[in-house]
N, C-alpha and C positions, 0 to 999 in steps of 0.2 A: 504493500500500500504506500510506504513512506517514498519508494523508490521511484515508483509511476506519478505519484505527485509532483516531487524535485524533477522527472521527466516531461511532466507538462509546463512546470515552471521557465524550464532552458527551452524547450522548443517553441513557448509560449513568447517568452523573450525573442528568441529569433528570427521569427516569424512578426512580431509586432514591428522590430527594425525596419525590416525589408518595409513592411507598408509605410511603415513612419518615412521612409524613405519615399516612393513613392504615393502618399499624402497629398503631394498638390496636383500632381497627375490624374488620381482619381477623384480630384474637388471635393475629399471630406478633410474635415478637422483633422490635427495631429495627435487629440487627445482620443478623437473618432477611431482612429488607426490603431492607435496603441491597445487600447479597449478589443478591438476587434479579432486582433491577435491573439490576445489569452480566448477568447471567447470562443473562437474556431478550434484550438485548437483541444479546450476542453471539450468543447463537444464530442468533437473526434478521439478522444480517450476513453468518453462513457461509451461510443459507438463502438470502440473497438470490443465491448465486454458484449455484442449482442450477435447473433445472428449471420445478419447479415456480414459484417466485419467478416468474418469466418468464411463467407462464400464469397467475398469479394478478394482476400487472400489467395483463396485457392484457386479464381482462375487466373493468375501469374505462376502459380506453380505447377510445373510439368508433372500429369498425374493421369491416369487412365485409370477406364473399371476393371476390373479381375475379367480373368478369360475361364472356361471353365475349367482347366485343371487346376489354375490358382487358387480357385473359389472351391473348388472339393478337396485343396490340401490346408488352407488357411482359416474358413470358417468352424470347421468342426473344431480347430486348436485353439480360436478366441471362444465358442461356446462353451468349451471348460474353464475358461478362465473367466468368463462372466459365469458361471455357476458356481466356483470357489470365491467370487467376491462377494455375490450374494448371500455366501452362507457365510464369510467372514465378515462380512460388512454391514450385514441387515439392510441390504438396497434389493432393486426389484429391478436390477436391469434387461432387454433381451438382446438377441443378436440384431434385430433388426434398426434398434437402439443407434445402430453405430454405422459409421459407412468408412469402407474400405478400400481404397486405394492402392494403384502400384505407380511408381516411378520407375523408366527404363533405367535409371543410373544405375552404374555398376558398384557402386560403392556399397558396403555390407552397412546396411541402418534400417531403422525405421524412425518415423516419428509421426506425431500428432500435434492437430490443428486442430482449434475453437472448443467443442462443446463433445464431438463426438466421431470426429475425422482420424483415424491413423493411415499413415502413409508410409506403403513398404516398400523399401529398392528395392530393383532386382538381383542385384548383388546378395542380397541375405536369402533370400527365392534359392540363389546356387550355389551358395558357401554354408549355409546354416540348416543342422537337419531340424527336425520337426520338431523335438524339444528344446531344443535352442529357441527354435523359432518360438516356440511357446513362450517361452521366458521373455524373449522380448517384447511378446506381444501385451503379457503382463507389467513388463516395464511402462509401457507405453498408455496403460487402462490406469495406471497410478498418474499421470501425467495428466490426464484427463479428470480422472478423480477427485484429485486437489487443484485441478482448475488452474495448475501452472501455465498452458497451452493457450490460456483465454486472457492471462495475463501477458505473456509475448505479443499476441495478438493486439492487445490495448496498447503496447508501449510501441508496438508499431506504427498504429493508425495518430497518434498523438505527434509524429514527428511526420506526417502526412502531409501538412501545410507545406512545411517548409521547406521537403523533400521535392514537391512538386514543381513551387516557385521554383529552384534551385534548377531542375530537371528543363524548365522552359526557357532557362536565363542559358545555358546549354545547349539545348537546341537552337536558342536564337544565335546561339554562338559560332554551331558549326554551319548554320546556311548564312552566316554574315561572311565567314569562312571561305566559304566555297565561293561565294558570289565574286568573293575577291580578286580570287586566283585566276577566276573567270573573264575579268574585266583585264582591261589592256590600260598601258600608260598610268597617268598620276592619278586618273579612277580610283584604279585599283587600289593605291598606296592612299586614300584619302578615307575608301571604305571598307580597308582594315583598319586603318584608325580611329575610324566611327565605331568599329563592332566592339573593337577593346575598351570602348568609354565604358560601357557600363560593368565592366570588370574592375575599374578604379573604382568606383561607384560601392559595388558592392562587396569589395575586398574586406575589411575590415569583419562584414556576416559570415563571408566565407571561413578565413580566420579563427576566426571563434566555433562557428559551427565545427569545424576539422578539432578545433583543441577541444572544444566541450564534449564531442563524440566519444574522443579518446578516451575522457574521463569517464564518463556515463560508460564506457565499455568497461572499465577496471571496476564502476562499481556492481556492475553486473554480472562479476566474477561470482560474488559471495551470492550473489541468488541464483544465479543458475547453477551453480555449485551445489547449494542446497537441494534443488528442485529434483539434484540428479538421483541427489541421497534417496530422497524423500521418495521417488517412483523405483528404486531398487529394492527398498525397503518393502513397499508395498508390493510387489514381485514376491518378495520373499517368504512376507506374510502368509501369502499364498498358497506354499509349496516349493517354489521353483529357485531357489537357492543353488544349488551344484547346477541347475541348467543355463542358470545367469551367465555363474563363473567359467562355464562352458563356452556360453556365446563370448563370452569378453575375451576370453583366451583366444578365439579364431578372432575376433576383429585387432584385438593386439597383434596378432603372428604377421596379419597384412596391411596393417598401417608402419607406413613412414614415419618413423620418429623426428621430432624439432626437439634436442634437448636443451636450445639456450633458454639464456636468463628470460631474453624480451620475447620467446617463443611459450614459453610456460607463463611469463607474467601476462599475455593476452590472450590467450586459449579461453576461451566460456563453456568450456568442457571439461571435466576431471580427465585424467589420464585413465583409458582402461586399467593398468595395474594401480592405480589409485583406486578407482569404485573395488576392484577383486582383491585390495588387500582392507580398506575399512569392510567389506563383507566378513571377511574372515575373521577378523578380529573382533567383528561384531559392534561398529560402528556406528554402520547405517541405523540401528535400532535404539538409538540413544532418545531420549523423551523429546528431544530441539525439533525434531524433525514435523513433531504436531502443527496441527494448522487446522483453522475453523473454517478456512474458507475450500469447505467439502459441498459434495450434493450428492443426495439417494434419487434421484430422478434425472435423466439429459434435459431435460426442458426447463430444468431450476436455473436462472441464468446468475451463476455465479452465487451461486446461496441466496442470491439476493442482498445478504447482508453487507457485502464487500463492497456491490454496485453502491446502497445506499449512502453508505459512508464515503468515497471516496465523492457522489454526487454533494454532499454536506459539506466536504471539507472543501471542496472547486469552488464551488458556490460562494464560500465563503471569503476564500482567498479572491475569486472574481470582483467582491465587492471590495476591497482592501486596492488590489489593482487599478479598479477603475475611477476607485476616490484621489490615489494617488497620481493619475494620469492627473486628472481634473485641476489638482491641486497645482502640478507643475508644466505640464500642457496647454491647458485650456487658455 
């Protein structure tokens, strides 16, 4: 919660600049601009904890439906493992509950999107037998569980403004570009010099956005860190223990190792022999790993309670924002 806040905060910042910058361009106020900016960009944060967020994700993501020998080796291994959750968990889920996906990538993974989505490479399809695959599928039903998947999601759509601007400021860049190279005599050297104006312009957002990302990356070590525990754990809960440490061991034997300092300090992933030795040790089962923000239903959007609260605390912060625009804007 604290995290996606401070994420709406910086991108709510960054996002108010650019307009604040362009301000007299769109003939509103600068205090109008500044305001509009947190306002978009909360919105787009409570959006990302709904639904829709989750389907609009997933068509950027290369994903197909199961063919049918996928779907007669892969749904009977998640229908045991929503029946083990059910009776560990006291939820009522079914298979139809969830939708299922492949990615052609070769890389040994799976993972999950929004509320009810996993998505499985094809790589673990041909590297991982069926209790493996189990085990990750269990990883992956914790992940969704605790609603970790719905909050990626959120902190995604909330850096959506700014990502976009950015993307069109870009695009204007590479057909100012081309037009140039296009054009003959001092044209051309007058309208590459035109296209770069608004690079000086907006240097300074850029800037920040590249260093604030950075950060926001390192602070998203300690959460997605957690989240990994936290759906291992719930694997494990399960039954599926030794099939975990099984799947970890094949996707260790064929990953490329980074072992520097700046390789491991920005990873947003544990090390496989990180997750298979706190397993071992019995790590992952430490009381920290608890979180209220569960659901016994797919259609619970986010407990409910999580939305609530972080809609209270935006809101609030909205009104602190916008006073203080007023106060030094206006």
């Amino acid at each position: 919660m604290i995290y996606i806040v401070l994420n709406v905060i910086f991108n709510a910042f960054i996002l108010a600049v650019i307009l604040l910058i362009g301000a007299d361009f769109m003939h509103i106020k600068s205090y109008l601009a500044w305001c509009l900016g947190y306002v978009i960009v909360a919105l787009l944060a409570v959006i990302g904890y709904t639904k829709f967020a989750t389907s609009t994700i997933g068509l950027f993501m290369p994903r197909r439906n199961m063919i049918g020998r996928e779907t007669a080796k892969i749904e009977p291994l998640l229908q045991e493992v929503i029946n083990n959750m059910n009776n560990e968990y006291n939820t009522h889920y079914k298979l139809a509950d969830f939708n299922l996906k492949v990615s052609d990538n070769k890389i040994v993974n799976a993972f999950s999107i929004g509320y009810n989505t996993i998505i499985i490479n094809q790589g673990a399809f041909e590297k991982l037998n069926n209790e493996q695959l189990r085990a990750i599928l269990a990883h992956n039903m914790g992940c969704l569980y605790y609603r970790d998947s719905v909050r990626s999601t959120a902190l995604l759509f909330s850096s959506l403004g700014s990502r976009v601007i950015m993307s069109i400021y870009g695009i204007y860049l590479a057909f100012a570009t081309i037009l140039g190279k296009s054009s003959k005599g001092g044209s051309s050297k007058i309208l590459a010099l035109i296209s770069w104006l608004p690079l000086l312009v907006f240097l300074p957002v850029i800037i920040l956005n590249f260093i604030g990302a950075r950060l926001f990356n390192l602070l998203n070590l300690k959460v997605s860190r957690e989240a990994e525990y936290k759906a291992d754990a719930f694997a494990i809960k399960l039954g599926y223990r030794d099939d975990l440490i099984s799947a970890l061991e094949v996707l260790d034997a064929i990953t490329i190792h980074d072992n520097s300092f700046v390789a491991k300090l920005m990873s947003l992933h544990l090390s496989t022999m990180s997750r298979i030795g706190a397993i071992e040790d019995g790590k992952v089962l430490a009381p920290s790993i608890a979180t209220p923000f569960v659901a016994t239903n797919v259609s619970d959007i986010g407990g409910n309670s999580e939305v609530l609260r972080l809609c209270a605390i935006l809101s609030m912060g909205g009104f602190l924002w916008c006073y203080l625009s007023l106060v030094y804007l206006a």
